[in-house]
FIVEXBA-945535 format. One record per residue (C-alpha): x, y, z; chain. Coordinates in Angstrom, 3 decimals. Layout:
BEGIN
+----------+----------+----------+---+
:       xx :       yy :       zz : c :
+----------+----------+----------+---+
:        X :        Y :        Z : A :
...
+----------+----------+----------+---+
//
This chain:
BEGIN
+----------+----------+----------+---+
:       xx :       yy :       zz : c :
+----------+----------+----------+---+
:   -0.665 : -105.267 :  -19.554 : A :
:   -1.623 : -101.696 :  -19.673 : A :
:    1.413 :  -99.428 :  -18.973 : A :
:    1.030 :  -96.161 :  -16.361 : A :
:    3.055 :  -93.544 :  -17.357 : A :
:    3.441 :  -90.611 :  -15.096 : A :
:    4.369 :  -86.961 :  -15.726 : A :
:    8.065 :  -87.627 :  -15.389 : A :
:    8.195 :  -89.983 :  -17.839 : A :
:    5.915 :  -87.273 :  -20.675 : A :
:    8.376 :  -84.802 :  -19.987 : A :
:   10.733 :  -87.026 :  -20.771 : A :
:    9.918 :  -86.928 :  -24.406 : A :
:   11.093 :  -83.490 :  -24.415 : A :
:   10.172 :  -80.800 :  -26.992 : A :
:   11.857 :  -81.386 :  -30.179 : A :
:   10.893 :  -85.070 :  -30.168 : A :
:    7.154 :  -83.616 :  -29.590 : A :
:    7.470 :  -81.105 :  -32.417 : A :
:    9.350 :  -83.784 :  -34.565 : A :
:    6.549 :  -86.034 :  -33.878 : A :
:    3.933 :  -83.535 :  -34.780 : A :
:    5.689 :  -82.446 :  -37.664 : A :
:    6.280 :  -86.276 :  -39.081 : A :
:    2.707 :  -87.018 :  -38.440 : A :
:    1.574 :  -84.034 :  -40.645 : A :
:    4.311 :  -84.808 :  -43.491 : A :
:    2.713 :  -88.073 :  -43.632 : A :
:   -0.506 :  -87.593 :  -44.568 : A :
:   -2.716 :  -86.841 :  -41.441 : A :
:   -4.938 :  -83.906 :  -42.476 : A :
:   -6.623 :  -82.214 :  -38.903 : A :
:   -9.951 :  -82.087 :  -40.664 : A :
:  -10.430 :  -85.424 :  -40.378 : A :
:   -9.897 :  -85.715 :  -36.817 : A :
:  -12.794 :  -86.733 :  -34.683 : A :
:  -14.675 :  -83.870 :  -32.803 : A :
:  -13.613 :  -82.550 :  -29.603 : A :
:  -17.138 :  -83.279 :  -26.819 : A :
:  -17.518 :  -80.386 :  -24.512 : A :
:  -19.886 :  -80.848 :  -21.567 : A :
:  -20.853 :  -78.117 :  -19.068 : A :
:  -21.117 :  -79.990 :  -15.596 : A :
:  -21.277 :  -78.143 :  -12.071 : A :
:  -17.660 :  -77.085 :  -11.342 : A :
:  -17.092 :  -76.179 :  -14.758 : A :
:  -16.273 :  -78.022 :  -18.064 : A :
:  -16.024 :  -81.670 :  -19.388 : A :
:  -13.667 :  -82.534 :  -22.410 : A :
:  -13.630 :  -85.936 :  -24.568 : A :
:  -10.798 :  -85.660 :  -27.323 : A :
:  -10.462 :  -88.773 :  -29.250 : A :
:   -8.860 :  -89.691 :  -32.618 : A :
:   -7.487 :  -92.653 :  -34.613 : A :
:   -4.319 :  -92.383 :  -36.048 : A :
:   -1.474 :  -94.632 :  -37.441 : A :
:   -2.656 :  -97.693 :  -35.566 : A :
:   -3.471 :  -96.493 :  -32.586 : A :
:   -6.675 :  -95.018 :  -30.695 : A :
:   -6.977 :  -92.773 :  -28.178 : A :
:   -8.831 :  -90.686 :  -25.754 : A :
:   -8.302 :  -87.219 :  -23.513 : A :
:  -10.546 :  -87.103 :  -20.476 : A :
:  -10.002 :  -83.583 :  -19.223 : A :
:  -11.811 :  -81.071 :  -16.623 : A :
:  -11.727 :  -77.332 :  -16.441 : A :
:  -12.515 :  -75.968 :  -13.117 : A :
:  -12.103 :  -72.678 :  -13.150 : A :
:  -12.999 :  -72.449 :   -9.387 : A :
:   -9.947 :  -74.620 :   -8.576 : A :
:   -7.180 :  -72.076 :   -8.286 : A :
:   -8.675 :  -70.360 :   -5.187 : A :
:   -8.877 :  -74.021 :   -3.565 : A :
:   -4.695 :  -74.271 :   -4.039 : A :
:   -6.152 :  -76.924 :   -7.085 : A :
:   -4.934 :  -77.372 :  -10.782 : A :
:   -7.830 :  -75.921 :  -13.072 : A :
:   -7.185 :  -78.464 :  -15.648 : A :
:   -7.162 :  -82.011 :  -15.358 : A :
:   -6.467 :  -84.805 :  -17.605 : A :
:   -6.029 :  -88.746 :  -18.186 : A :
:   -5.017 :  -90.290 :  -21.487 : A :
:   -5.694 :  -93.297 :  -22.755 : A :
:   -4.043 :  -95.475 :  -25.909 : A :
:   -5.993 :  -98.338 :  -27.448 : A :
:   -4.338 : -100.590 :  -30.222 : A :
:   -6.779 :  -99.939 :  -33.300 : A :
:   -6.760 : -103.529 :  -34.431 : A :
:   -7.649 : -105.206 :  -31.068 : A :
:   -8.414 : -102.179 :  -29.181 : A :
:   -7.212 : -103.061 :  -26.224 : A :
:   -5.569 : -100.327 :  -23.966 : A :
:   -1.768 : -100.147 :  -23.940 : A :
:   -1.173 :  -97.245 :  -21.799 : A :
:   -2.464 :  -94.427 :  -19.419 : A :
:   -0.647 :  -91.423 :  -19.209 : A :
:   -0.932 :  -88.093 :  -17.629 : A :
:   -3.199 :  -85.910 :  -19.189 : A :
:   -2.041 :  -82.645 :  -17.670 : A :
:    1.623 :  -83.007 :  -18.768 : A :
:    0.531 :  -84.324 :  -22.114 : A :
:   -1.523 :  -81.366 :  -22.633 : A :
:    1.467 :  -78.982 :  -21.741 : A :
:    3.903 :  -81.049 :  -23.735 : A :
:    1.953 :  -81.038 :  -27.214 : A :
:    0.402 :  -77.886 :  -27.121 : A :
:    3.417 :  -75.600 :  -27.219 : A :
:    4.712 :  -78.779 :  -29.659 : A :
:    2.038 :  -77.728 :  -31.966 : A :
:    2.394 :  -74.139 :  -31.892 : A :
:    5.989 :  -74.808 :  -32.621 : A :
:    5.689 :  -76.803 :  -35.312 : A :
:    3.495 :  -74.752 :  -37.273 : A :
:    5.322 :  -72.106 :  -36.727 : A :
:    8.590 :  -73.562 :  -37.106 : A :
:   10.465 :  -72.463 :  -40.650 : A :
:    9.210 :  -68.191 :  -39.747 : A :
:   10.634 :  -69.530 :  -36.020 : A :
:   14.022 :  -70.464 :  -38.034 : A :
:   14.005 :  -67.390 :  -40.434 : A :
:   13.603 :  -65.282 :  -37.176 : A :
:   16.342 :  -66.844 :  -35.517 : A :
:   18.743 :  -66.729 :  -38.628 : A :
:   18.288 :  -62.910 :  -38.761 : A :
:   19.051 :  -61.637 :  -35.046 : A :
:   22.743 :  -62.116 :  -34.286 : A :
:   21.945 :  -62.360 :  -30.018 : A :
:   18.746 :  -64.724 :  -30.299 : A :
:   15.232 :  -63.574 :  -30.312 : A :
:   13.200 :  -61.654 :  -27.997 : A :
:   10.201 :  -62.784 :  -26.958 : A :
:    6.806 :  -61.503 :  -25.514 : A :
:    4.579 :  -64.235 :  -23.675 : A :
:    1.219 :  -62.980 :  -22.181 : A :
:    0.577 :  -65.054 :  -19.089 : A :
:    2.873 :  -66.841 :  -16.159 : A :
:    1.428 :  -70.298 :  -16.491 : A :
:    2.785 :  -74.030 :  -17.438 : A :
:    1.732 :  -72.896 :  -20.841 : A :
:    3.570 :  -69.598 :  -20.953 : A :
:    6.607 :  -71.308 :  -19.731 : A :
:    6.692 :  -74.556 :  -21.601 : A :
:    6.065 :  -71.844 :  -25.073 : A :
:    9.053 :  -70.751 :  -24.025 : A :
:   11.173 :  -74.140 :  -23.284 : A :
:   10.369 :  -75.510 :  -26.429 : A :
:   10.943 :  -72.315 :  -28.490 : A :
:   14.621 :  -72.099 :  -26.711 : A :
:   15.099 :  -75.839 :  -28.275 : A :
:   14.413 :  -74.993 :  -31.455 : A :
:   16.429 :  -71.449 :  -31.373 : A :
:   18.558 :  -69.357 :  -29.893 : A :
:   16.354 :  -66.999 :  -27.312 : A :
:   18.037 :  -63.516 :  -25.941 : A :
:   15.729 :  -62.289 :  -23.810 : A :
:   11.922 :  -62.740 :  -22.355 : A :
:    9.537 :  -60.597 :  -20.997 : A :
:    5.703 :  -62.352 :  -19.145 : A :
:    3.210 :  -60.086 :  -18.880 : A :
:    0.302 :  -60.560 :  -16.745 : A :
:   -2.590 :  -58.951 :  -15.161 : A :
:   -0.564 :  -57.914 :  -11.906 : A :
:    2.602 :  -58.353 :  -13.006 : A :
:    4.264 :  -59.494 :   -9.507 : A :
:    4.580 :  -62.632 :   -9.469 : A :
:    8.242 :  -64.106 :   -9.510 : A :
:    8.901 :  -66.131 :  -13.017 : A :
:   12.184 :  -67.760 :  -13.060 : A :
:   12.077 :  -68.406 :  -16.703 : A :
:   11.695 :  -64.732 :  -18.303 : A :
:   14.014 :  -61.389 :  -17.605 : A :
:   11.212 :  -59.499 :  -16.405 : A :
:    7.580 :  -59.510 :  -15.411 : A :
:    5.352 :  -56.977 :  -15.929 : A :
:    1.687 :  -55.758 :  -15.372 : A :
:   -0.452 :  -55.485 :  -18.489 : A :
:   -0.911 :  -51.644 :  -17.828 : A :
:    2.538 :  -50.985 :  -17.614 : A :
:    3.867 :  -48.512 :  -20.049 : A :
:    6.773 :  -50.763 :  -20.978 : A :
:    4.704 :  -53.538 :  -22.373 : A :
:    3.726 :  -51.778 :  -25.572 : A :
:    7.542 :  -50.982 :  -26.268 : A :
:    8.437 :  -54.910 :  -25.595 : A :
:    5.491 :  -55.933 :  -28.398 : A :
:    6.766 :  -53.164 :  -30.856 : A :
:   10.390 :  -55.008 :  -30.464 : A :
:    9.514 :  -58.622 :  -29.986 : A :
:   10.252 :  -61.313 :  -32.437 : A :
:    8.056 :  -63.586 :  -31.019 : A :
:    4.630 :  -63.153 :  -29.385 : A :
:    3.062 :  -65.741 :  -27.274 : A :
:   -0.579 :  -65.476 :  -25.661 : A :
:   -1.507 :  -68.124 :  -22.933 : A :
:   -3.891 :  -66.763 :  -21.117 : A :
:   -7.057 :  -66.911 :  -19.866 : A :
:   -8.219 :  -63.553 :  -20.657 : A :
:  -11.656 :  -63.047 :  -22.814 : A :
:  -10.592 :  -59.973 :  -24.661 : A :
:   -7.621 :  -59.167 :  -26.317 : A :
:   -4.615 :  -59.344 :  -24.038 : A :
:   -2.500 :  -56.695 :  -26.997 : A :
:   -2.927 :  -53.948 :  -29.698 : A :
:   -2.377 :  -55.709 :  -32.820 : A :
:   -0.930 :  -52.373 :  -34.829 : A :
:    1.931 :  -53.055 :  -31.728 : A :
:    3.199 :  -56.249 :  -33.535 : A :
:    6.265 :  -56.360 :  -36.110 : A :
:    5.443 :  -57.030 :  -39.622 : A :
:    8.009 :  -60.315 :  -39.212 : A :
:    6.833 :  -61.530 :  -36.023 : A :
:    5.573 :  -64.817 :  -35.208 : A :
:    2.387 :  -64.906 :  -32.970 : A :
:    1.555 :  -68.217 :  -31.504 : A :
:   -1.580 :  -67.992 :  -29.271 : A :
:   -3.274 :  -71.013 :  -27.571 : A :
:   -5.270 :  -69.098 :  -24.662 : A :
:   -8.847 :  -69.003 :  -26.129 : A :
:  -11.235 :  -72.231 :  -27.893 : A :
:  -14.468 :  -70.856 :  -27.210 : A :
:  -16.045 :  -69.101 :  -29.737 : A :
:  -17.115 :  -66.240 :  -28.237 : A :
:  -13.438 :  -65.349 :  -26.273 : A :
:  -10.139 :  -64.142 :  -27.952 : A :
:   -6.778 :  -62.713 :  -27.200 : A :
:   -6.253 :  -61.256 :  -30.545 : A :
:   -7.748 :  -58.295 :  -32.152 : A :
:   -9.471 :  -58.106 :  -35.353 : A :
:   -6.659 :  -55.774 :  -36.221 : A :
:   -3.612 :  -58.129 :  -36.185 : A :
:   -5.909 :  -61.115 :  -37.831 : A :
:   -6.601 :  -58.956 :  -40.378 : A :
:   -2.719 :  -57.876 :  -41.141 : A :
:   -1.599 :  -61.284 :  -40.543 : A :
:   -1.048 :  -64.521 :  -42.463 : A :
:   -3.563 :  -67.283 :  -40.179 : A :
:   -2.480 :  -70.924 :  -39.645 : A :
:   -4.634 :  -72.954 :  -38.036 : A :
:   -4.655 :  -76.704 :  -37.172 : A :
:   -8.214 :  -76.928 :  -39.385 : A :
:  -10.135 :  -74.664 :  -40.871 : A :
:  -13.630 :  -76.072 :  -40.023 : A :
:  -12.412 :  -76.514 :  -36.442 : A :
:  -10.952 :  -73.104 :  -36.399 : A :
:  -14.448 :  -71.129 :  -37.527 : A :
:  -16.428 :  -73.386 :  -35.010 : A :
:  -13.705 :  -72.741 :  -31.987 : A :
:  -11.563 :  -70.065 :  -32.150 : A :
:  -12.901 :  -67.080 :  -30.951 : A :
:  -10.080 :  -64.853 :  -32.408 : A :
:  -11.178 :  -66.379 :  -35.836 : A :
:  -14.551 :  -66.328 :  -35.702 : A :
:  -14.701 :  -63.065 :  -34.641 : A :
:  -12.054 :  -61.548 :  -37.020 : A :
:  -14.512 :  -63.666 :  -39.879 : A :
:  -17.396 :  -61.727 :  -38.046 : A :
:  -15.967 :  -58.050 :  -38.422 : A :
:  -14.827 :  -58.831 :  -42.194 : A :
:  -11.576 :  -58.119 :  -41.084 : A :
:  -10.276 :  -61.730 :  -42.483 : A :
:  -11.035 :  -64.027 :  -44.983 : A :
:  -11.892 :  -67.768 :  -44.141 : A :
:  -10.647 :  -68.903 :  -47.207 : A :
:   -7.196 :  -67.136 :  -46.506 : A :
:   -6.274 :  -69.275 :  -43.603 : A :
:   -3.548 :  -71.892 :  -43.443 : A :
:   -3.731 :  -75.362 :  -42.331 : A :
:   -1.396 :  -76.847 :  -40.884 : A :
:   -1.942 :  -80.176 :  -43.373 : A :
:   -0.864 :  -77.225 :  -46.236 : A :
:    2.768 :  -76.852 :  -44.469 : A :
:    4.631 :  -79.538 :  -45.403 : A :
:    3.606 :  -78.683 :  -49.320 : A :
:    3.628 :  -76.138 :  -51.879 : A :
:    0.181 :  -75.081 :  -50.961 : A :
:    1.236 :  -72.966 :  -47.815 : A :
:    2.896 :  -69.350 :  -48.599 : A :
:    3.813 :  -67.398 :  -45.852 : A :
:    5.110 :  -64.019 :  -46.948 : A :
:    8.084 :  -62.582 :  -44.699 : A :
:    6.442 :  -58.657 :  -44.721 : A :
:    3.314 :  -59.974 :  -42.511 : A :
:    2.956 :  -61.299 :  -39.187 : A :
:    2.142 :  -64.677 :  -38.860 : A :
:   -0.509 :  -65.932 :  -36.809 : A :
:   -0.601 :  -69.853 :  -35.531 : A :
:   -4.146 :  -69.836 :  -33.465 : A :
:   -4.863 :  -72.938 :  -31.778 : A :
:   -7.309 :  -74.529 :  -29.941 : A :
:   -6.239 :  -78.106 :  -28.717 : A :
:   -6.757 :  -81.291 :  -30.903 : A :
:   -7.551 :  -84.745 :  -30.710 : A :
:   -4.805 :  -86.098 :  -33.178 : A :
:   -1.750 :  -83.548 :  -31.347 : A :
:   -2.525 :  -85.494 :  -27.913 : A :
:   -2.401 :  -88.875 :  -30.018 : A :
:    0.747 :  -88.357 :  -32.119 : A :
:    2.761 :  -86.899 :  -29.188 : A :
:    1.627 :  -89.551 :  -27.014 : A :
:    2.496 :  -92.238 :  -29.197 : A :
:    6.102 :  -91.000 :  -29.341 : A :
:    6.322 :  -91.125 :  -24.983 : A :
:    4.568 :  -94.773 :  -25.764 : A :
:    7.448 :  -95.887 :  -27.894 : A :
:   10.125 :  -93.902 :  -26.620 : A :
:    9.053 :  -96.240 :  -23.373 : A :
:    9.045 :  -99.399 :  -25.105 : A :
:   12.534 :  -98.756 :  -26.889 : A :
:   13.983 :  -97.665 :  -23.207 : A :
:   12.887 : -101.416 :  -22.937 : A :
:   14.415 : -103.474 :  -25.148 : A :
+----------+----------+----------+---+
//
């Protein structure tokens, strides 16, 4: 019988046994570039998304909307349903909620990638880190949930467009044009851009030499949130390379300006080995755009975690 499982039960997971199960799936072998391609489709209201991918026995697909028209309506501009197919029989096991997978795994990713400069940050400031996130949405906050389980946070600052809306999970919220915002970048450990913006939400000569940058905003080619300026200073991991130069608009466009190399960037297949460096005198960059194998490994682990609770 095909199991439902609901938003609750996703979040249940929690965020270091979605970063563990990112992490494990990397360190055993799956490489990103061999994932299956992401369909986009460009219907009426706004955007249709097919992610699917085959991986470690199991199949499965993301059915996801973007309607960017939804917020006015009081509606979620993103919406999702996931579904797991055994790969030998390929019959469907479960259904889950695509919206909280989607803002379980994606911060999981960043994380992950990002997680041993995340560690070396946190072993070097005595109070806890202190973080920057651009935007007030589930992804902003859940950035910032998962980052606090993996390490010690002292203080957050959002920054948005307008700046007054009430966020119970930073210290302060400000506007993008306030003064103060430049001053928070300069001293922030970690920088995190979930946004919708087009153009670059941050001056990329603001950003520490040791900071850790983790932006998810952008997968269009043609829109970024980071300038050429801090791609080109900073050390680029990506979840694939080929993915990366056909999605990510802060890539591509860095490429474009011959401000960055192609063949500098890190995948996140070269973490768990020797192959990945990542010097402690440059920022580093993880720039993601949403994969088919993150939804799959992540919701595998709810899948199991379910069947265990069980037995």
């Amino acid at each position: 019988m095909t199991e439902l499982i609901d938003a609750e039960q996703v979040f249940a997971l929690g965020p270091v046994a979605a970063v563990r199960a990112v992490r494990d799936a990397l360190a055993a072998g799956l490489d990103p570039d061999d994932d299956m391609p992401r369909v986009v489709t460009e219907l009426a209201g706004g955007q249709g998304l097919l992610m699917p991918s085959e991986a470690g026995g199991w199949f499965g697909v993301k059915v996801a909307t973007v309607a960017p028209g939804n917020a006015a309506l009081g509606l979620n501009r993103v919406n999702a349903t996931y579904l797991v197919h055994d790969s030998r029989t390929l019959t469907p096991a479960a259904i889950l909620d695509g919206v909280a997978l989607t803002t379980l795994r994606t911060p999981a990713v960043s994380v992950a990638a990002g997680l041993d400069r995340l560690h070396a940050l946190a072993a070097g400031a005595a109070d806890g880190l202190r973080l920057v996130v651009f935007g007030a949405g589930p992804q902003a906050e859940w950035h910032v949930r998962t980052i606090r389980a993996h390490a010690q946070v002292a203080d957050v600052t959002a920054v948005t467009r307008r700046g007054s809306a009430t966020t119970g999970w930073a210290d302060r919220h400000l506007a993008t044009h306030d003064t103060a915002v430049a001053d928070r970048v300069r001293a922030a450990d970690v920088v995190v851009t979930a946004t919708s913006a087009r153009e670059p939400v941050l001056d990329g000569r603001l950003v520490r030499d040791t900071a850790l940058v983790l932006a998810v905003g952008s997968h269009e080619p043609s829109v970024r949130e980071l300038d050429g300026t801090l791609m080109g200073r900073a050390v680029v991991v990506v979840e694939s390379r080929a993915n990366a130069l056909r999605e990510a608009g802060d890539v591509v466009m860095a490429v474009r300006e011959g401000g960055l190399d192609p063949r500098t960037l890190v995948t996140m297949a070269d973490l768990p080995t020797s192959k990945a460096v990542l010097p402690a005198d440059r920022p580093t960059v993880v720039k993601t755009t949403g994969m088919g194998w993150e939804d799959l490994v992540v919701a595998i682990a709810v899948y199991e975690r379910g069947e265990a609770d069980r037995q």
